[in-house]
N, C-alpha and C positions, 0 to 999 in steps of 0.2 A: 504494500500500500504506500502510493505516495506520501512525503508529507504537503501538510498544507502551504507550508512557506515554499518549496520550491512553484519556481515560475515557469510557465510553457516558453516556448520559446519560438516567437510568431515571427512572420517574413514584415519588417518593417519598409513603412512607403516612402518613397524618397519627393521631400516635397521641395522642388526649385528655390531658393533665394532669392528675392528680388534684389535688383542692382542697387547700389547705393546712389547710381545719378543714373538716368535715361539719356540719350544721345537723339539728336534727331540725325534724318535719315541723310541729310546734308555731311552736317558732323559728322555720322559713322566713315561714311564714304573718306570725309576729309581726310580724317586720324587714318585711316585704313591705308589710303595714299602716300600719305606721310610716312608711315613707319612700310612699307613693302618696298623703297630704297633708302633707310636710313642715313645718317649724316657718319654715324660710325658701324661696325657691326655689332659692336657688344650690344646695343641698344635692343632692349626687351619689351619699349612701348612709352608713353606717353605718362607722365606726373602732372594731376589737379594738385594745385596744393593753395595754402592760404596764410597771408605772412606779409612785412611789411614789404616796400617799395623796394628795391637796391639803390633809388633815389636816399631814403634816408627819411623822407618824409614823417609827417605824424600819423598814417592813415595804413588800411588794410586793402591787401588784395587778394586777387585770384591769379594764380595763375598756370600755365601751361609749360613741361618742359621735358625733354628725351631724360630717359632714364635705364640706366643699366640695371643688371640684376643684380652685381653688387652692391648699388645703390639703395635697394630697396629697403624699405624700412618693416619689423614686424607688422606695425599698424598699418598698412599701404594695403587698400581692399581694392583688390582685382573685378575690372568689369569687363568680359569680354568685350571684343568688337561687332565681332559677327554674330552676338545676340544679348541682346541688353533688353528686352523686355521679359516677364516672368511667361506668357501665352507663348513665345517662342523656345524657352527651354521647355515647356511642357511637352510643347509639339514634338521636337529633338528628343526629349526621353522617351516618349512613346513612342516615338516611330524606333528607338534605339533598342525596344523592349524594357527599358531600364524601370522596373516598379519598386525593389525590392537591395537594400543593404546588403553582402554577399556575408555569408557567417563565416565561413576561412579566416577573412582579411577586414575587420570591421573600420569603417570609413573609408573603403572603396564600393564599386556598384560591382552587379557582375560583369564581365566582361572588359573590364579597365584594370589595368597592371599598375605598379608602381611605378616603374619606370616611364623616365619625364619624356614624352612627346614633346616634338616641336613646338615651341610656343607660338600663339596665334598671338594678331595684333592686340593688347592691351592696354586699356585709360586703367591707370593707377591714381585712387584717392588717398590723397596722404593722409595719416591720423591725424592730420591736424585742423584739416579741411571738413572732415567727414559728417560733423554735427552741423556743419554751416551749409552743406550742401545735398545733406540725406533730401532725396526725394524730388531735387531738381534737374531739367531739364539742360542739357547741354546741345548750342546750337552755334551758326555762326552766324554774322552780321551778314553784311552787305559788302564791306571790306574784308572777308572769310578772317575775322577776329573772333578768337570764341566767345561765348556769351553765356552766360547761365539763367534760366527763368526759375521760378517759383511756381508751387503744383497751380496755382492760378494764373499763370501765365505771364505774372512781372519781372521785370530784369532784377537779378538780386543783386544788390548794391553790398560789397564787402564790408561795408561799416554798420550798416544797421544794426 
């Protein structure tokens, strides 16, 4: 007879992340463009981050910058390029078969190894950035400067 405190042990569902910033489909492209001939090769993708001016200034920015994997920082949360909405990782895991945690190897899916695959292009939000821009959209202007909106649609000003 079992006891009562042991646990079954059920195929857990894997449920997508949303990104910490959404891209518009401009943006994607842009970034996508940008890093598929980088300026060096160590270059592993794109830094949002949030911090003063190199002017010196008294005020806060955004801003955008090539980033090796050296570089990277623990808090630096990874958004893919080529899918930044949560409907499109869902679509990707089920067409992937991917429902279920694999019990071997807990925190991979079935079918994915440890070993690191080619990294795809990458927008890295730095930790420092991350509470000022959870939930915003990222786009470019008119002059392809990037831009950030707010979930209602306003340009988010760094200082507010």
């Amino acid at each position: 007879q079992a006891s009562p405190t042991k646990r079954r042990r059920r195929a857990l569902k894997l449920v997508p992340v949303k990104p910490a910033v959404d891209l518009s489909p401009k943006a994607q492209q842009f970034f996508i463009q940008l890093l598929e001939n980088p300026p060096r090769p160590a270059i592993c993708g794109v830094r949002l981050n949030y911090g003063q001016p190199s002017s010196g200034e008294p005020r806060m920015v955004f801003s955008f910058s090539f980033v090796t994997q050296e570089e990277l920082e623990p808090f630096d949360e990874a958004v893919p390029l080529h899918s930044t909405t949560v409907e499109n990782q869902k679509e990707q895991h089920d067409a992937q078969g991917i429902t279920e945690t694999s019990a071997e190897n807990p925190g991979t899916t079935p079918g994915t190894t440890s070993t690191e695959e080619p990294r795809q292009p990458t927008l890295f939000v730095s930790g420092n950035a991350f509470l000022k821009v959870l939930g915003a959209t990222v786009d470019l202007d008119d002059n392809f400067h990037p831009v950030l909106y707010d979930k209602e649609g306003n340009r988010m000003d760094p200082n507010a």
